[in-house]
N, C-alpha and C positions, 0 to 999 in steps of 0.2 A: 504494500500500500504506500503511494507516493504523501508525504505530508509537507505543506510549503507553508512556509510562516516570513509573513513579511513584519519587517518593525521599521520606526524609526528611530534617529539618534534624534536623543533628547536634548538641545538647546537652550540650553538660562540665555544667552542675546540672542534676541529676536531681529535684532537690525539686521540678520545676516540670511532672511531672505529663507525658503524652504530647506524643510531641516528633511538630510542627509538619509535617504532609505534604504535598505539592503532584503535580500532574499537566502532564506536558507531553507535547502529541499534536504528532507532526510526518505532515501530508495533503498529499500533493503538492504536497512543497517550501514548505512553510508551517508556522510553526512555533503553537502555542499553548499558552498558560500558566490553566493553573486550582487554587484553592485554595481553601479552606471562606470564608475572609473574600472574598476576591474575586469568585467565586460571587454571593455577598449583593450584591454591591456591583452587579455586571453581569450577573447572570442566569445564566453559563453562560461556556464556557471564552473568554476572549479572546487574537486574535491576535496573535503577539509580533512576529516576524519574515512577511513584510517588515513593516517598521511602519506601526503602528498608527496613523497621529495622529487616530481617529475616539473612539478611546478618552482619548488624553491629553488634546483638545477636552470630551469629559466631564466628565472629572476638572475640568479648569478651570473651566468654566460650573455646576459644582454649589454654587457657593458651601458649601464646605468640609463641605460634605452628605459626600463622598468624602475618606476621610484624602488629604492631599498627596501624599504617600508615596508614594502608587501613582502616581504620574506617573513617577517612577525608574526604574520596573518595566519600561515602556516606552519609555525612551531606550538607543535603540543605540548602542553603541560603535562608532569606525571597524573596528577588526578584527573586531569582532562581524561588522561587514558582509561582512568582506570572507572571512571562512569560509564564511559563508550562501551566498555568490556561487559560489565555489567548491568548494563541495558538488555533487557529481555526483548522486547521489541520494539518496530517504528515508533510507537504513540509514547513508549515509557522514554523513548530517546528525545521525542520532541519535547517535553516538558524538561528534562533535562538543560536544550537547549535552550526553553523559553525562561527558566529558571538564571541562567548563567546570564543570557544579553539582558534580562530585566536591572537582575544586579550589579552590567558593569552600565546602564544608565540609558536603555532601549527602551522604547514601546512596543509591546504587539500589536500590529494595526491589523489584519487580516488572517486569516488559518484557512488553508486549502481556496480562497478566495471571497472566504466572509469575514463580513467586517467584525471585529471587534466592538461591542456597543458600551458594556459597562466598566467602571474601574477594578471591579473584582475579573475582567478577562472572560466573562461572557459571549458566547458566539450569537452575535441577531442571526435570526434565521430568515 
């Protein structure tokens, strides 16, 4: 079962114009990260979890064609890993995910393409 959860990055200044969104699809037990600049950079969504290093070898061999940054993107943490591992299936992974971007300062705006409506993370149907 494909689960896509889109969020945005949460902005305290508002002067700076629409705040920042990303998409993450988790496909049988696979996780992947996409966003308008990364997009550009790789064509299309890249896989986060298990890692990637076909991407991070990118990154590095572009002579600085690719901001550095996105090297970051794709280093796992040990406990990163060790959720991933211990993830039973898609939906226990997604919460997992939605768990982690809430708390470094994301919203969940959408799940499989419905909006998000309440602050407790309800799905309007």
């Amino acid at each position: 079962m494909v689960i896509k959860l889109e969020f945005e990055v949460v902005i305290k200044n508002k002067n700076i114009g629409k705040a920042p969104e990303f998409i993450i699809t988790i496909n049988n037990h696979e996780v992947f990260y996409e966003d308008v600049v990364q997009k550009r950079v790789f064509g299309g969504p890249v896989r986060y979890l298990p890692q990637n290093n076909e991407a991070i070898r990118k990154i590095l061999l572009s002579r600085n064609k690719i901001d550095p940054k996105f090297k970051e993107l794709f280093i796992v943490m040990p406990d990163e890993l060790k959720e991933f591992n211990e993830a039973k299936d898609d939906s226990e992974l997604s919460q997992i995910v939605i768990k982690d971007a809430v708390n470094k300062g994301c919203r969940l705006l959408k799940v499989n393409g419905k909006e998000i409506g309440k602050e407790d993370g309800s799905v309007v149907a």
